[in-house]
N, CA, C and O atoms as a Maestro MAE file, in Angstrom:
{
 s_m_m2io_version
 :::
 2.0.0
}

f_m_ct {
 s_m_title
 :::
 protein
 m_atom[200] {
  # First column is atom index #
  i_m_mmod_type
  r_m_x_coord
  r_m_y_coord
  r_m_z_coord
  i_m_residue_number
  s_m_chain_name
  s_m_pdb_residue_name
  s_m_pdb_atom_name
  i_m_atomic_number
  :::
  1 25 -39.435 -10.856 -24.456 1 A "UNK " " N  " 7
  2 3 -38.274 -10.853 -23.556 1 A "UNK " " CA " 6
  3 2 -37.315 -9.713 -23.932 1 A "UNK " " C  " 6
  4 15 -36.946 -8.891 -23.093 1 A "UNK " " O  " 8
  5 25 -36.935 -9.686 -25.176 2 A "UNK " " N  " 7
  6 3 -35.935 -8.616 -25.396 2 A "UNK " " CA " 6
  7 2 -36.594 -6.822 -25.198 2 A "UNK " " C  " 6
  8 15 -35.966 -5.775 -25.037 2 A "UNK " " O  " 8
  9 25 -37.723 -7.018 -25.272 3 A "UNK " " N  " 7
  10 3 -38.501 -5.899 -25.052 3 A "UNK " " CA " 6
  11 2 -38.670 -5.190 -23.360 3 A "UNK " " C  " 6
  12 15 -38.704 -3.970 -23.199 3 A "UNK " " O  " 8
  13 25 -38.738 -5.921 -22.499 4 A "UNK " " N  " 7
  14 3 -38.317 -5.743 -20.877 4 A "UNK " " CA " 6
  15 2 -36.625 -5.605 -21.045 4 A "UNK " " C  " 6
  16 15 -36.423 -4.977 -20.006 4 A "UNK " " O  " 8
  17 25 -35.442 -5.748 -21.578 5 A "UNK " " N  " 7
  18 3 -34.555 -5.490 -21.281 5 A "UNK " " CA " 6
  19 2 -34.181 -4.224 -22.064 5 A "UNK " " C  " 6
  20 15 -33.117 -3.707 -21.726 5 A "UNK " " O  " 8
  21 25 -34.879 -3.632 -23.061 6 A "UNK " " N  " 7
  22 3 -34.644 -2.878 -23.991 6 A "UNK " " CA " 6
  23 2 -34.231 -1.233 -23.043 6 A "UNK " " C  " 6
  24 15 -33.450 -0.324 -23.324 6 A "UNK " " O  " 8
  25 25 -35.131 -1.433 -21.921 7 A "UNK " " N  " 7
  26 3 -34.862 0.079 -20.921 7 A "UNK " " CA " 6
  27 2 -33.688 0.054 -20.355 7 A "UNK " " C  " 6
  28 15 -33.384 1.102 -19.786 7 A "UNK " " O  " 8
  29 25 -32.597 -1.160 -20.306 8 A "UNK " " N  " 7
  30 3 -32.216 -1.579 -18.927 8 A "UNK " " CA " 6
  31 2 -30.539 -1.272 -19.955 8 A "UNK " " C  " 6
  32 15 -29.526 -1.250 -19.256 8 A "UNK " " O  " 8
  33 25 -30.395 -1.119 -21.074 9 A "UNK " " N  " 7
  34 3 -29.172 -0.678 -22.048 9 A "UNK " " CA " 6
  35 2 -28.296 0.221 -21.517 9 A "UNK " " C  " 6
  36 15 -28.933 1.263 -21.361 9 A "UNK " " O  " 8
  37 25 -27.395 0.338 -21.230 10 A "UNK " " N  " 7
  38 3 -26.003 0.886 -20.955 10 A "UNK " " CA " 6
  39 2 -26.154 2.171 -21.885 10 A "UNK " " C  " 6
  40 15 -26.748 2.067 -22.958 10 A "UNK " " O  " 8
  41 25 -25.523 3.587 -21.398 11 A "UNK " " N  " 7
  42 3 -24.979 4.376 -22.204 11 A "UNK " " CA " 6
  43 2 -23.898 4.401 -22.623 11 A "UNK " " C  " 6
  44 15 -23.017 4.302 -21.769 11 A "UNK " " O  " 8
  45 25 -23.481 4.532 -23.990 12 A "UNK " " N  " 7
  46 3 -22.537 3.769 -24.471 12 A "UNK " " CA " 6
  47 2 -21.308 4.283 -23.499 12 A "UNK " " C  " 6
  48 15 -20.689 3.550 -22.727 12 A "UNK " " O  " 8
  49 25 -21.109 5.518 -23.669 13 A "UNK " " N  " 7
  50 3 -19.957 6.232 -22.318 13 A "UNK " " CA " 6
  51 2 -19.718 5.536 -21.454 13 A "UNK " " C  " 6
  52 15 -18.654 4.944 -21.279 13 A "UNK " " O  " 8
  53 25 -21.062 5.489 -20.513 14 A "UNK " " N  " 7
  54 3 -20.793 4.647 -19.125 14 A "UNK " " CA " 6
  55 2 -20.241 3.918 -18.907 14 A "UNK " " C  " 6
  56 15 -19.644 3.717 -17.849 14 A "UNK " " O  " 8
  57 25 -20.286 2.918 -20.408 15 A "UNK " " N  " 7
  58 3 -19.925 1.891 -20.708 15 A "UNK " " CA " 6
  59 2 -18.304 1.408 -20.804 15 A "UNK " " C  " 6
  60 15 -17.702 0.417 -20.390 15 A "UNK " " O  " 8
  61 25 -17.846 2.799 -21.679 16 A "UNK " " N  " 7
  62 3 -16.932 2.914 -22.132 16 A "UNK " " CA " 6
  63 2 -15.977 3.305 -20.765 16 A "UNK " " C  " 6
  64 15 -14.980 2.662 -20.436 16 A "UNK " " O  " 8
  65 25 -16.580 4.673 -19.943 17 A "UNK " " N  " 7
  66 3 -15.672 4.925 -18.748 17 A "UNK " " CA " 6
  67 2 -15.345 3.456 -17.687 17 A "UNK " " C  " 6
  68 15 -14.280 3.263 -17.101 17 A "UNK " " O  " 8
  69 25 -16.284 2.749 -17.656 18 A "UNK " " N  " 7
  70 3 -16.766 1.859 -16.545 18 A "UNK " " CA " 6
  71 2 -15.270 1.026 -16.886 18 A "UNK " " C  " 6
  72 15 -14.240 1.033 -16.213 18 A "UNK " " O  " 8
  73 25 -15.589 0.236 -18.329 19 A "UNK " " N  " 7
  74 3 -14.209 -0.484 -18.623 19 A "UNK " " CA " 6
  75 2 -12.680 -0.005 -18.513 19 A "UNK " " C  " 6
  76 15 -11.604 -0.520 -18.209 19 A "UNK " " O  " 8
  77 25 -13.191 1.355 -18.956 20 A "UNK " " N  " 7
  78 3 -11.651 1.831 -19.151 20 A "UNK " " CA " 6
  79 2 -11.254 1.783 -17.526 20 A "UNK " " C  " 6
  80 15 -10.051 1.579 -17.359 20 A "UNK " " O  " 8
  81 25 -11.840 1.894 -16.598 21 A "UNK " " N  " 7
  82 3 -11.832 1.893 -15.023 21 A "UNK " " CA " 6
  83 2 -11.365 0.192 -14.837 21 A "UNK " " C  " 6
  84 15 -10.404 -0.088 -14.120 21 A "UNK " " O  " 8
  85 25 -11.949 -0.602 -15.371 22 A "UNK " " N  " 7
  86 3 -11.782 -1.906 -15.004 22 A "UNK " " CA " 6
  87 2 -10.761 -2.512 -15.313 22 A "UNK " " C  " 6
  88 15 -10.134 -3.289 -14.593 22 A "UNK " " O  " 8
  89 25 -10.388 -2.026 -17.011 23 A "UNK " " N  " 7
  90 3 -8.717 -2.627 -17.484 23 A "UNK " " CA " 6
  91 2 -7.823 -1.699 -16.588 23 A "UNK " " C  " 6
  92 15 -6.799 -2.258 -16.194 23 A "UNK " " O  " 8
  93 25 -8.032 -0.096 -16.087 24 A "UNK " " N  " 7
  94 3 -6.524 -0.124 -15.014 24 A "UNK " " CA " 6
  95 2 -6.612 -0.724 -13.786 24 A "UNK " " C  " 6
  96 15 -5.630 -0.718 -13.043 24 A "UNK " " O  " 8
  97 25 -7.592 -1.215 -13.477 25 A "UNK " " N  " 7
  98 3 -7.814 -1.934 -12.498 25 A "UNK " " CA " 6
  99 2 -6.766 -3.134 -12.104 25 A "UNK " " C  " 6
  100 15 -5.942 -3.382 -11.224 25 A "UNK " " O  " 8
  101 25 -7.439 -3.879 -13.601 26 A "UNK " " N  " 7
  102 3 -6.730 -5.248 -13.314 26 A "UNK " " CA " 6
  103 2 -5.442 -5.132 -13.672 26 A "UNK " " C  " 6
  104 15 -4.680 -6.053 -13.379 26 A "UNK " " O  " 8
  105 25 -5.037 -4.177 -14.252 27 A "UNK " " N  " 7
  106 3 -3.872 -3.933 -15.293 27 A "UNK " " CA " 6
  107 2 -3.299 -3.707 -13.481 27 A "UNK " " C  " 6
  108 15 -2.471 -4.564 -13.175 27 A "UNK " " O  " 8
  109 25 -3.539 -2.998 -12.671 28 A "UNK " " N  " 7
  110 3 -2.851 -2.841 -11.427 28 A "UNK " " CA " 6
  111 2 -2.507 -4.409 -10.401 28 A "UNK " " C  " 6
  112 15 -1.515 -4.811 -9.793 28 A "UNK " " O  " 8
  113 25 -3.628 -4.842 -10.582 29 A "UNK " " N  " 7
  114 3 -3.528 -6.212 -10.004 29 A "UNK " " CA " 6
  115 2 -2.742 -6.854 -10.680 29 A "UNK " " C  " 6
  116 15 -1.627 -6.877 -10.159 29 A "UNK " " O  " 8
  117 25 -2.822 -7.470 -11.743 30 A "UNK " " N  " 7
  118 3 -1.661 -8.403 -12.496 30 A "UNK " " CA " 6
  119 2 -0.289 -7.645 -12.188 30 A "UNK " " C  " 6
  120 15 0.696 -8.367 -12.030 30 A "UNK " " O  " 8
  121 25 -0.149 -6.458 -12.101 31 A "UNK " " N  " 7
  122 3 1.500 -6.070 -12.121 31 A "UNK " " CA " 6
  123 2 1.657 -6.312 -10.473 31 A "UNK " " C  " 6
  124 15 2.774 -6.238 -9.960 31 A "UNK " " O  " 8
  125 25 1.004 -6.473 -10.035 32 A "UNK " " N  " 7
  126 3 0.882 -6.875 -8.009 32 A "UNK " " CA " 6
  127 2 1.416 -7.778 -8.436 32 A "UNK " " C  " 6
  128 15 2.646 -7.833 -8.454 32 A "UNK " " O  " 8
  129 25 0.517 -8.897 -8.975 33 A "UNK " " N  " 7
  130 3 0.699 -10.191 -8.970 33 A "UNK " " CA " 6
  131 2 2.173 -11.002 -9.552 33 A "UNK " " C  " 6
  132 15 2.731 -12.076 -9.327 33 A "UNK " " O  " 8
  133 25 2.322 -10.268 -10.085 34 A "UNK " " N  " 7
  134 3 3.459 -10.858 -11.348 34 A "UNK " " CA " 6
  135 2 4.666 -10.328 -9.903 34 A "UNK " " C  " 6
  136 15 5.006 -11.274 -9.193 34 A "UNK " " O  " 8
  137 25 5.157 -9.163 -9.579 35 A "UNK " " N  " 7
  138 3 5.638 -8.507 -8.649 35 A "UNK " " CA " 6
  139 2 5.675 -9.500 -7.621 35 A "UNK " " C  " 6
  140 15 6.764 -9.815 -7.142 35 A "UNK " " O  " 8
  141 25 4.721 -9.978 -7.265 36 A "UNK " " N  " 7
  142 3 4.252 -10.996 -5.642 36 A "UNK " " CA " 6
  143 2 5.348 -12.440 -6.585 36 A "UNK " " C  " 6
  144 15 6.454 -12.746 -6.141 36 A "UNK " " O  " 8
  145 25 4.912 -12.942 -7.514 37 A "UNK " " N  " 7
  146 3 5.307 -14.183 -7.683 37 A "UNK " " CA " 6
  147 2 6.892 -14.249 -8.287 37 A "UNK " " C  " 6
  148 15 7.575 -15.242 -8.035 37 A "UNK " " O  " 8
  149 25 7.439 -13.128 -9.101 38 A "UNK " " N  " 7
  150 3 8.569 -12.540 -8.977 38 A "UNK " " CA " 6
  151 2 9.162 -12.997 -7.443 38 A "UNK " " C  " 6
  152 15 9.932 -13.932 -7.223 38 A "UNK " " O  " 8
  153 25 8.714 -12.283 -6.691 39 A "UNK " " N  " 7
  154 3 9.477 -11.866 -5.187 39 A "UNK " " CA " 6
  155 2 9.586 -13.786 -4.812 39 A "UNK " " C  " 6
  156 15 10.745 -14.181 -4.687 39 A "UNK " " O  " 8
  157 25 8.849 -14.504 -4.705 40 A "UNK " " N  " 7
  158 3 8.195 -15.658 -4.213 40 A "UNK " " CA " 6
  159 2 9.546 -16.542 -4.790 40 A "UNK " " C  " 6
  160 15 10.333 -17.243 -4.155 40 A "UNK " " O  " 8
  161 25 9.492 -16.212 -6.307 41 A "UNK " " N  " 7
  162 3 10.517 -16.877 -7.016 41 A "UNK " " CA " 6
  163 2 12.303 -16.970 -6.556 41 A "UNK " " C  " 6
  164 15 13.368 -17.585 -6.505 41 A "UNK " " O  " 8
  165 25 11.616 -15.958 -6.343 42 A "UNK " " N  " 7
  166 3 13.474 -15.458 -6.156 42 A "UNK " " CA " 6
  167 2 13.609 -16.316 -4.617 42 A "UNK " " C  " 6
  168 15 14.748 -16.783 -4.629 42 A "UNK " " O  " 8
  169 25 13.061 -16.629 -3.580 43 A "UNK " " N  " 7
  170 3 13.042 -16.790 -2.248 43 A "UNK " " CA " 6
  171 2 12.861 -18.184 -2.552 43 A "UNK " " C  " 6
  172 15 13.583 -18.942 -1.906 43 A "UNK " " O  " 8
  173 25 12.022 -18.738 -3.433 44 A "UNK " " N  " 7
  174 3 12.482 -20.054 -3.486 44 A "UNK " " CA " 6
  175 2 14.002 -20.241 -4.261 44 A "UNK " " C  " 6
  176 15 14.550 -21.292 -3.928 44 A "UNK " " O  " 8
  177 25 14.476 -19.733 -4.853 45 A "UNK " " N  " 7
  178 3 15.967 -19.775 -5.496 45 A "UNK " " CA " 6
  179 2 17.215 -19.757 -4.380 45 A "UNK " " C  " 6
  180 15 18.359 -20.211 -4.396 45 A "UNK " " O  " 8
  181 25 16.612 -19.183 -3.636 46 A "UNK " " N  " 7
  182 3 17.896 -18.937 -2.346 46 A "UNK " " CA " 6
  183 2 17.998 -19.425 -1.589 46 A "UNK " " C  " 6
  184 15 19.086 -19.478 -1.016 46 A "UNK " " O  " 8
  185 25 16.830 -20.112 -1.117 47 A "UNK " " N  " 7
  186 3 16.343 -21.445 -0.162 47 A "UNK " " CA " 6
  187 2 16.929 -22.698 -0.913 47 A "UNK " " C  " 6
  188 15 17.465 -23.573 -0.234 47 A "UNK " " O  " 8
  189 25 16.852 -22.835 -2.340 48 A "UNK " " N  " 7
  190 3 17.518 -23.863 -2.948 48 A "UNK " " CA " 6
  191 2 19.147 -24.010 -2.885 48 A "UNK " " C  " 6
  192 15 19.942 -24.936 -2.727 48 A "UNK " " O  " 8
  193 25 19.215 -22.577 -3.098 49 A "UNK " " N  " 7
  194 3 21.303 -22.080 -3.402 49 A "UNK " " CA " 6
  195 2 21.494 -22.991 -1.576 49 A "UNK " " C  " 6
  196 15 22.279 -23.936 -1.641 49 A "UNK " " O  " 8
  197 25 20.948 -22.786 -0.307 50 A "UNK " " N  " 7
  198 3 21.531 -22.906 0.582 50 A "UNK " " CA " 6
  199 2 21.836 -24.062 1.263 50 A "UNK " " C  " 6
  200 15 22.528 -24.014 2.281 50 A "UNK " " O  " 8
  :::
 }
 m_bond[199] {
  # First column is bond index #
  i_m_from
  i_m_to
  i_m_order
  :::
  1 1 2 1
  2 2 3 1
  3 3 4 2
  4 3 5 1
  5 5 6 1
  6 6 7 1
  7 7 8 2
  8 7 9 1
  9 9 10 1
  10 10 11 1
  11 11 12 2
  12 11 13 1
  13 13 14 1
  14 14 15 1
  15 15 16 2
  16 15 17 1
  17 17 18 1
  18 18 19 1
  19 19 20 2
  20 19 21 1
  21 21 22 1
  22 22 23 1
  23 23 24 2
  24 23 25 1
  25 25 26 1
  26 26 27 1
  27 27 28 2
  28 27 29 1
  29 29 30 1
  30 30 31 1
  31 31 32 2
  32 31 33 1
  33 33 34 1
  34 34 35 1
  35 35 36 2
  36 35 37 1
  37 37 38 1
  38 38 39 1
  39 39 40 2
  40 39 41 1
  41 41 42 1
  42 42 43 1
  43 43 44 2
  44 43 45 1
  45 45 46 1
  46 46 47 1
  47 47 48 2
  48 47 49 1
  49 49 50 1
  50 50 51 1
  51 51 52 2
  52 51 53 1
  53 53 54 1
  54 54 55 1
  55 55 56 2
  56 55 57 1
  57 57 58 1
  58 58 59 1
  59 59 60 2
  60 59 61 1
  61 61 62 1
  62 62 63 1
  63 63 64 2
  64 63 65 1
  65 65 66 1
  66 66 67 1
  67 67 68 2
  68 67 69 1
  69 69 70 1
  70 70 71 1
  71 71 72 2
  72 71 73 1
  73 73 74 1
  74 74 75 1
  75 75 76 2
  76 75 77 1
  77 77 78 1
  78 78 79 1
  79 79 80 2
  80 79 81 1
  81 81 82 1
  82 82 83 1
  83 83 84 2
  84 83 85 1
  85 85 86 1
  86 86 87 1
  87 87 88 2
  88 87 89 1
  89 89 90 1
  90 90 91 1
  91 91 92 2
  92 91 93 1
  93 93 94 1
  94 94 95 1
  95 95 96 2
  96 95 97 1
  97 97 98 1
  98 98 99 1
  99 99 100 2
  100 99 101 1
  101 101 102 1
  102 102 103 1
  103 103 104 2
  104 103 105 1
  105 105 106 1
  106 106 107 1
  107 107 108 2
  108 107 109 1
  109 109 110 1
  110 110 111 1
  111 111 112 2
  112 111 113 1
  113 113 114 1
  114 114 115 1
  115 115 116 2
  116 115 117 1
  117 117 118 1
  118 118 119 1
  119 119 120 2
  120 119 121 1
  121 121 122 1
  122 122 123 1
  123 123 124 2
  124 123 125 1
  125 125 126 1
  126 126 127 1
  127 127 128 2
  128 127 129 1
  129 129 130 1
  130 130 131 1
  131 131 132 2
  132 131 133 1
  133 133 134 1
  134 134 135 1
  135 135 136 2
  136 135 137 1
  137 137 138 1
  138 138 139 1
  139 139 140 2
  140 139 141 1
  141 141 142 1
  142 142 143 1
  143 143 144 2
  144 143 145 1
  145 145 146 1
  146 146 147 1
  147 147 148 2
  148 147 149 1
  149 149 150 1
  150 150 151 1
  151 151 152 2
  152 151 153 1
  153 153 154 1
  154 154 155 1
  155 155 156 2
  156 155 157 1
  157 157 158 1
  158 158 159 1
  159 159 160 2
  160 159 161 1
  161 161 162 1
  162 162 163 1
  163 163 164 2
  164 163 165 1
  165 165 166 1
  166 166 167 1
  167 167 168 2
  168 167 169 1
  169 169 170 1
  170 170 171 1
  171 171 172 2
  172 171 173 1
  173 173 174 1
  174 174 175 1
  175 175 176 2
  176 175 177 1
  177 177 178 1
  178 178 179 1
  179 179 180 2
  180 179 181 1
  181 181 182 1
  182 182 183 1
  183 183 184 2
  184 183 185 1
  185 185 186 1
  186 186 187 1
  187 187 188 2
  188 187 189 1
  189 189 190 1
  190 190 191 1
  191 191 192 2
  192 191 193 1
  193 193 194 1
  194 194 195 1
  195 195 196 2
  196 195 197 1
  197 197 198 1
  198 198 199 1
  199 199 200 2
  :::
 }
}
C-alpha cells in the first residue's frame, strides 16, 4: 500500500506555496467574518437601546 502512494508525494514547495496561499486565504475570511459579526453586534445593541 504505501508503495502505490509513494509516486503520488507532494513537492515540498508546492506544498509549502499551496499553504502559504491557504492561510491568506482564510486569514481573509475570518477578518470578513469577525467584521460581519462585529457589524451584526452592534445592530443588535441599537435595536436593544430603542
Amino acid at each position: 500500500m504505501n508503495d502505490s502512494n509513494q509516486g503520488l508525494q507532494a513537492n515540498p514547495q508546492y506544498t509549502i506555496h499551496y499553504l502559504s496561499q491557504e492561510i491568506t486565504r482564510v486569514t481573509q475570511e475570518n477578518a470578513m467574518l469577525k467584521a460581519y459579526i462585529q457589524e451584526q453586534n452592534e445592530k443588535s445593541k441599537s435595536a436593544e437601546e430603542e
